[in-house]
C-alpha positions as CSV (number, residue, x, y, z in Angstrom):
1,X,12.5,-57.2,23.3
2,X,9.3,-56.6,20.9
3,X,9.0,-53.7,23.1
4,X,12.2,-52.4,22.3
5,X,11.9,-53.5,19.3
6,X,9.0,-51.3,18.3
7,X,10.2,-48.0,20.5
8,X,13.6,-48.6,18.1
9,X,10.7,-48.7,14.7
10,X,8.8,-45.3,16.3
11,X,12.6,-43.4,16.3
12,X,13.2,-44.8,13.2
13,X,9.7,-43.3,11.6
14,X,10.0,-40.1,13.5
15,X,13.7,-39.7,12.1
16,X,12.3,-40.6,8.7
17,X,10.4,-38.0,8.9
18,X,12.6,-35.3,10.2
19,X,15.2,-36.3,7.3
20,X,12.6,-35.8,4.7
21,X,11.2,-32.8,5.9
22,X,14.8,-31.5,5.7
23,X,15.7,-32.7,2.4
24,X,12.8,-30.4,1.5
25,X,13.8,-27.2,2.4
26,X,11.8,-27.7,5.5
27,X,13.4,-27.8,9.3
28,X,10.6,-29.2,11.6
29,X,12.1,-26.6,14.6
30,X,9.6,-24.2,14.8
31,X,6.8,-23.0,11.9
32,X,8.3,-21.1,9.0
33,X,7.3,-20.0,5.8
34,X,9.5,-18.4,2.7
35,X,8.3,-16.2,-0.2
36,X,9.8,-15.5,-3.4
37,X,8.5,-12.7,-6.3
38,X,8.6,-15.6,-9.4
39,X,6.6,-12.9,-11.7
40,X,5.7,-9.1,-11.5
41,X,8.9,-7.8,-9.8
42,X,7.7,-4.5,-11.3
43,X,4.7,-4.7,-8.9
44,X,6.2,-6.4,-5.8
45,X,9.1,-6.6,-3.8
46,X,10.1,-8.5,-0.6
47,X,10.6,-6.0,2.7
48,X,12.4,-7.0,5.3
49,X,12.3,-5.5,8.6
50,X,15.1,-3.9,10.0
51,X,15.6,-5.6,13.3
52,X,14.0,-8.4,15.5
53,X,10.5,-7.9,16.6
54,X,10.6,-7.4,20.5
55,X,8.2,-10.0,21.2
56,X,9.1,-13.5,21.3
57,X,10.0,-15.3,17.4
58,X,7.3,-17.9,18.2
59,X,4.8,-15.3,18.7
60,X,5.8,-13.3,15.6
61,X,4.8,-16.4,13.6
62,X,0.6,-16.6,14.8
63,X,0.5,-12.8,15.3
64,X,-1.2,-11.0,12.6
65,X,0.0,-7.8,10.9
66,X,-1.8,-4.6,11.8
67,X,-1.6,-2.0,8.7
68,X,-2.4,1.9,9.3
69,X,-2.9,4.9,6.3
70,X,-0.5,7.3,6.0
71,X,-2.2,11.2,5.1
72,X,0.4,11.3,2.4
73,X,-0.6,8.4,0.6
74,X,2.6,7.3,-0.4
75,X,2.8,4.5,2.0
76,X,1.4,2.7,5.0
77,X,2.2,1.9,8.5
78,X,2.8,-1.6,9.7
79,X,3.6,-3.6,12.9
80,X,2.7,-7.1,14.1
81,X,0.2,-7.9,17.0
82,X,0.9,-9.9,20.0
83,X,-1.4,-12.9,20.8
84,X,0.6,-13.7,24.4
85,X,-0.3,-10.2,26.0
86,X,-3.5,-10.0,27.9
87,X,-2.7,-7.3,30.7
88,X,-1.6,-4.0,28.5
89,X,2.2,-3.2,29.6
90,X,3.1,-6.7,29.9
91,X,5.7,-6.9,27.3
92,X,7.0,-3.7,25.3
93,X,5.0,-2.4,22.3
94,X,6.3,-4.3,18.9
95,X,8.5,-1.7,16.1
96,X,5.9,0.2,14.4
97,X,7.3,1.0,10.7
98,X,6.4,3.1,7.7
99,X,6.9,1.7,4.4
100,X,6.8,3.1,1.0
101,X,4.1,1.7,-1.9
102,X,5.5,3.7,-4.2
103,X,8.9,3.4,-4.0
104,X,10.0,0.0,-3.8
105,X,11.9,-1.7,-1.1
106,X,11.5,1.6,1.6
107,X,10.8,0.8,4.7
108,X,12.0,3.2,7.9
109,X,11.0,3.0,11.9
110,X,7.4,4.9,11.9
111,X,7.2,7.9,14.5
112,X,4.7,7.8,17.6
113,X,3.0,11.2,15.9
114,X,2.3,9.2,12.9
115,X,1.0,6.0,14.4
116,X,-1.6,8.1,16.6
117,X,-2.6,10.3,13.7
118,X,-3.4,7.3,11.7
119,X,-6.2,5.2,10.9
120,X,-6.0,1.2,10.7
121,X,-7.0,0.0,7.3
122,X,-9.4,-2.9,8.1
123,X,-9.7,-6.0,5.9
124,X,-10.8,-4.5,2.6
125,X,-12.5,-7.1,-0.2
126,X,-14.5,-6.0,-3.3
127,X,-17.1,-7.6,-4.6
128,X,-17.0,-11.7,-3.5
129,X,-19.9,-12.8,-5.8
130,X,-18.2,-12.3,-9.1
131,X,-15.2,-14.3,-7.6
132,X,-17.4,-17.5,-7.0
133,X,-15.8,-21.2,-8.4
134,X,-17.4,-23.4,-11.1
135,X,-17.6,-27.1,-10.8
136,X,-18.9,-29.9,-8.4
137,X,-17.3,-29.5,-5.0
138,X,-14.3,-31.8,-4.4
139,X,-14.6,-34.9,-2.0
140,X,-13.7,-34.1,1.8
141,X,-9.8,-35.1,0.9
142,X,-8.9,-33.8,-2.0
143,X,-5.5,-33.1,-3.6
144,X,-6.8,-31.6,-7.4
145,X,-9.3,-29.4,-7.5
146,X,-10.8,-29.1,-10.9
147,X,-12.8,-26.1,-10.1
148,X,-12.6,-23.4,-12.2
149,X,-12.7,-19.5,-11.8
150,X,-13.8,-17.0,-15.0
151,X,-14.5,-13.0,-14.1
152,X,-15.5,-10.8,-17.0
153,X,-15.4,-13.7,-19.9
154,X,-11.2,-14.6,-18.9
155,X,-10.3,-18.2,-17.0
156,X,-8.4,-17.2,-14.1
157,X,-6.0,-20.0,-13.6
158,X,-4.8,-20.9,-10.2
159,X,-1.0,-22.1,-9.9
160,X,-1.4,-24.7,-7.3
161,X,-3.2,-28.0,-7.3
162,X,-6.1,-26.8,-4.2
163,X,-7.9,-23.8,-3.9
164,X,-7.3,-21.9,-0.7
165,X,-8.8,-18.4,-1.3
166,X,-9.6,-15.8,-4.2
167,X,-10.8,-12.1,-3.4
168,X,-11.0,-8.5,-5.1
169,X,-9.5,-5.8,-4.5
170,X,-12.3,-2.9,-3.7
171,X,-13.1,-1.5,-7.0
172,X,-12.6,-5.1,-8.5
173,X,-10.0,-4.2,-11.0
174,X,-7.4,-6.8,-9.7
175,X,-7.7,-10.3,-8.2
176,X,-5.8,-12.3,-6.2
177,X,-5.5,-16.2,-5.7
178,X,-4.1,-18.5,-3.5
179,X,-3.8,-22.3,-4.1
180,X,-1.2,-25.1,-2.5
181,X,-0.3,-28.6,-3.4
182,X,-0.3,-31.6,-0.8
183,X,-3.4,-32.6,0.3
184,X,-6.9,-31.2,2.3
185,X,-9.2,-33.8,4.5
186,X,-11.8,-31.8,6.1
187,X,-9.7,-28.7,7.5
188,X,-6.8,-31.2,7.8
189,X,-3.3,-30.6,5.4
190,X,0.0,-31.6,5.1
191,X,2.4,-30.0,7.5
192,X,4.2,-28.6,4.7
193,X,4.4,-27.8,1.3
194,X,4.6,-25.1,-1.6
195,X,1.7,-22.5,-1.5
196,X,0.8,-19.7,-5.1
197,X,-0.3,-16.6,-5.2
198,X,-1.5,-15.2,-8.4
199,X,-2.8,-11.7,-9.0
200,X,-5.0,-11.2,-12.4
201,X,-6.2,-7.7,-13.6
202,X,-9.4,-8.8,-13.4
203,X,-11.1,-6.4,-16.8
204,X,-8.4,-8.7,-19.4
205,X,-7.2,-11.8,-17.2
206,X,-4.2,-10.9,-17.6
207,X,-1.8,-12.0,-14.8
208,X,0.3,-9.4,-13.3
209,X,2.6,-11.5,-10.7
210,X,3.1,-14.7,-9.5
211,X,4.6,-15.7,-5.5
212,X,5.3,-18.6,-4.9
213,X,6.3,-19.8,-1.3
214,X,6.3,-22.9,1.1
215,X,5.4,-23.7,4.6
216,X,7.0,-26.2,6.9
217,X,5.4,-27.5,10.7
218,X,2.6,-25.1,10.1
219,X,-0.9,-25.0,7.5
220,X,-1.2,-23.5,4.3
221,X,-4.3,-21.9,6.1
222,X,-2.1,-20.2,8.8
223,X,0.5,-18.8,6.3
224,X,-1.8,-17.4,3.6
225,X,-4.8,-15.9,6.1
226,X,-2.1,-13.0,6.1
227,X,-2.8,-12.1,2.8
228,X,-4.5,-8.6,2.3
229,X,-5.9,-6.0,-0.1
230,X,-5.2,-2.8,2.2
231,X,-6.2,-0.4,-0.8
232,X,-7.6,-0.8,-4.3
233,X,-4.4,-1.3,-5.6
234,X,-1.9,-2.2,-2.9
235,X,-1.5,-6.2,-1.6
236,X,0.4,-7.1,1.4
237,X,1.9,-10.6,2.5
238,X,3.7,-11.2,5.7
239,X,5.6,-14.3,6.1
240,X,8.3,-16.1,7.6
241,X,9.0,-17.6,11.5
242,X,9.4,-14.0,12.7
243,X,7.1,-12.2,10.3
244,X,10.4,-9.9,9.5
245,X,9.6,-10.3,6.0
246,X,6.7,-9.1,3.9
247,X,5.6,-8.9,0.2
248,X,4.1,-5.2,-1.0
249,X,2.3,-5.4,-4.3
250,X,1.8,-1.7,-5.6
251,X,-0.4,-2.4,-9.0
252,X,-0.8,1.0,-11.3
């Protein structure tokens, strides 16, 4: 029985658990991650893909998005990569789509002509030594981190308790920052939580828009490493189990 007993207590915990995760917002089924615009709807908007990638939902979530220019310069091209093909032809090409910087909210299937006549925009960062942090380095599990960021004379505040990332866009006239709360032990974090991104003008610290999200049976690490300056004044954010959904940032 004190077998039973403790297979009956491991249910219990892992139900716990579950339940908890649930009353969160978060459904332990498979990673996910949600977005919302909280400030600067002016400058960003949520696009939504118009139908299921082809690859497999599971995949969609660890694939990264691929971004191409656009000759016009009114947009960009995006589509997602697929980690599970190793033999090209193995599985169909994912939807390649064009979607607009300029005009919020457009997004449209991108032609062949225009996917081979592009270039891919690679990861673009200005200049990372004005974005370094101030303070003593926090312990190997933290959950505050007191470190501080100022660019040009202006405190930059994060949203979040932990600092995850902060980088410039080229040119170094805006900045963006990522933080979550939870906890960080040595690459280790919670399972899930509510990540921040801010984005400062960098010349007057003022800050321009604030989105905030959560991630559930995943990292903070693997939801925000999709976060991207593809032009001096354009931020992109995919998100969600499917990566159907993604935050464009066009900053004037």
């Amino acid at each position: 029985m004190p077998a039973a007993n403790a297979k009956l207590a491991t249910k219990m915990a892992g139900l716990v658990a579950f339940l908890s995760l649930a009353g969160c917002g978060c459904w332990p089924l498979r990673p996910a991650s949600t977005a919302r615009v909280k400030e600067g709807n002016q400058y960003c908007t949520v696009v939504h893909t118009p139908r299921p990638w082809s690859i497999l939902p599971l995949d969609a979530f660890v694939a990264h998005g691929l971004y191409r220019n656009v000759s016009s310069g009114d947009g960009f091209l995006f589509t997602i990569d697929d980690p599970s093909v190793t033999t090209p032809g193995e599985h169909p090409d994912p939807e390649r789509y064009w979607i607009s910087s300029t005009h919020r909210g457009q997004i449209r299937t991108a032609t062949n002509a225009e996917w081979v006549g592009s270039d891919e925009i690679g990861h673009l960062i200005g200049s990372a030594q004005l974005a370094k942090l101030e303070g003593p380095e926090p312990p190997e599990y933290v959950e505050q981190d007191s470190r501080t960021l100022t660019i040009n004379g202006h405190l930059l505040a994060k949203s979040g308790d932990i600092w995850r990332s902060r980088f410039l866009a080229p040119g170094n006239r805006y900045i963006a920052l990522s933080s979550f709360n939870g906890w960080w032990d040595a690459g280790r974090a919670a399972r899930d939580g509510p990540f921040f991104i801010d984005v400062y003008e960098a010349a007057h610290g003022k800050r321009l828009a604030l989105i905030r999200g959560s991630w559930c049976d995943f990292t903070p690490d693997g939801v925000l490493n999709e976060l991207r300056w593809i032009s001096d004044r354009d931020l992109v954010f995919p998100y969600g189990s499917e990566k159907r959904d993604i935050v464009v940032c066009h900053f004037d």
